[in-house]
C-alpha positions, 0 to 999 in steps of 0.5 A: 205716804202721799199729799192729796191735792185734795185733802188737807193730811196725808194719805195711803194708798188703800187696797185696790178699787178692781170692780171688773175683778171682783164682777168676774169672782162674783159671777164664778161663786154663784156658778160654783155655789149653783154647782155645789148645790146640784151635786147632791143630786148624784147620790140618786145615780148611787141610790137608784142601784142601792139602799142607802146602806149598800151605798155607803157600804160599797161607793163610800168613795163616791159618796164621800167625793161627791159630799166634799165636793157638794161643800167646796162648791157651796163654800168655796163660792161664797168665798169668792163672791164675798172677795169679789164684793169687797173688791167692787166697794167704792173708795171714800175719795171716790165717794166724797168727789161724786156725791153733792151730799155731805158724808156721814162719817162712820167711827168705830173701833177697828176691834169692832169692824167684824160685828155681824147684824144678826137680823136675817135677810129675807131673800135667798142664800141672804144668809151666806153672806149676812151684813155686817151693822157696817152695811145696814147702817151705810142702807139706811142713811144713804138719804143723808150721804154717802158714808165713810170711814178711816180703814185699817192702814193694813187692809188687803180688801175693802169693807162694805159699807163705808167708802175707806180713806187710809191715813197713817197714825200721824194724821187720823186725828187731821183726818177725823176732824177734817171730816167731823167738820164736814159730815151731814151726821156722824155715826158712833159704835161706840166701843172701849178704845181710847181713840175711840173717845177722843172722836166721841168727846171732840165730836161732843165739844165741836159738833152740833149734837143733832148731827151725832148718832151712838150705836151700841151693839150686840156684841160677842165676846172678841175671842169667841166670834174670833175663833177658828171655826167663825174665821174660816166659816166667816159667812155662816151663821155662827155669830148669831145668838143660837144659845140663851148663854150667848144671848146674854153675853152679848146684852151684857156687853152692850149694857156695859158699853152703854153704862161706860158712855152714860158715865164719861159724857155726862160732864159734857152735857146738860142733862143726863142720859136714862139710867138704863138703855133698855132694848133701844140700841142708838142714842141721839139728840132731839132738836132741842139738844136733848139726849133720848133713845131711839126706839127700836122697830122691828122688821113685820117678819119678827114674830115668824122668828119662832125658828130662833127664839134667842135672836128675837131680841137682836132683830132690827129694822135699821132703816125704820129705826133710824127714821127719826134721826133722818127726818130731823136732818133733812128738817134742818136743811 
């Protein structure tokens, strides 16, 4: 471990910040992705001699060449423009030198890090590379401060999102109060990890509770949006709720997440939270410190969803949703 000279607790070094790197990967995935998307067009030299049969019957080599090769193109370059972004995320030490904004500190539970927004991203190939809430969120508060979080000591890339301080287990607790003293605001996944509560409870007892911010997700079940197909296909739509059965997986969760918040906070405040958290997904205080659910707006795009009726549920405008909160900040400074 090492001292910062400008930090009060000890740190690690985190992986490394190589923005040239990951701008070159960036620019070798599109190429290849631009690649993998033209080869198809080669079956035409195949078919122009050919019925489709005959050219499955006589060049099924080619044919099958062409096809892996059209899907290690495409794959293969999202791959490496994810890598390459991840490569370019900023540093936390980075981002707390050259901001004159407080930070917005982002806790969440590590078992939550690779929790997907299933909103669909309106621009093209957006959905080879979906956000995780992490991104959306780091989006739509940007005007408070930049945003940070603790990273797992044994990351080999960043995330995007948040700007990562790597701590080791003797000092996250220095670290989050340091920060929890210093954000603008303090944003909560809120997930089942005890050291996820103790940064809700000593938040809840330390910080003002404007600054606060509780997020409960659409989660999928760990196993399932873990498994080896959504490991190796990490950028496809797989954690989308295609099904009703997934759809109702994931409102469980997050219900059940909600109704274990409701019960542990309620001796720390003075009035209760609603009974039910409805289709709202962030919980915040007013600025009469009075708890309330943000209600959750919804891009204009949302009813063309026809294609995917189970996601419409999940659909959010993060930015459009949290104006409330940011509003009630920048009212405070």
């Amino acid at each position: 471990t090492s001292q910062s000279a400008e930090l009060p607790f000890d740190t690690l070094p985190g992986p490394a910040y190589r923005p040239l790197t990951g701008a070159a990967l960036i620019a070798s995935g599109f190429l290849m992705l631009m690649i993998g998307l033209v080869i198809p067009s080669l079956d035409q030299f195949i078919l122009n001699s050919h019925t489709l049969i005959d050219a499955l019957m006589h060049e099924p080599v080619t044919t099958f060449l062409i096809a892996a090769s059209s899907a290690l193109g495409i794959f293969g370059g999202a791959w490496l423009i994810s890598r390459g972004r991840r490569m370019r995320a900023i540093p936390a030490a980075a981002l707390l030198k050259d901001n004159t904004n407080p930070p917005v500190l982002f806790l969440r539970s590590f078992n939550d890090d690779d929790l997907v927004d299933p909103t669909p991203r309106m621009i093209p190939m957006g959905d080879f590379f979906p956000r995780r809430y992490e991104e959306s969120f780091a989006n739509a508060l940007r005007k408070v401060g930049p945003m940070v979080a603790i990273g797992r000591p044994s990351s080999t890339l960043s995330d995007l999102g948040s700007g990562r301080l790597y701590v080791p287990d003797s000092a996250w607790k220095d670290a989050v109060n340091y920060l929890q003293g210093r954000a603008s605001a303090i944003l909560f996944v809120v997930g089942r990890t005890e050291g996820l509560w103790w940064e809700i409870e000593t938040s809840l007892r330390d910080v003002a509770p404007e600054r606060l911010l509780f997020f409960f997700p659409y989660a999928e079940e760990r196993d399932r949006r873990r498994s080896i197909w959504r490991r190796y296909f990490h950028w496809a739509p797989t954690r989308v709720p295609f099904s009703k059965a997934a759809l109702v997986r994931m409102e469980s969760e997050r219900q059940a997440r909600y109704k274990t918040f409701r019960e542990r906070i309620r001796p720390m405040l003075p009035d209760t939270l609603p009974e039910q958290l409805g289709r709202s997904q962030f919980v915040d205080f007013d600025e009469q410190n009075q708890p309330r659910l943000l209600e959750t707006a919804q891009p204009w795009w949302a009813p063309l969803a026809f294609y995917l009726p189970s996601t419409r549920r999940t659909i959010i405008d993060v930015a459009r949703t949290l104006r409330p909160f940011v509003r009630k900040l920048q009212r405070a400074t």
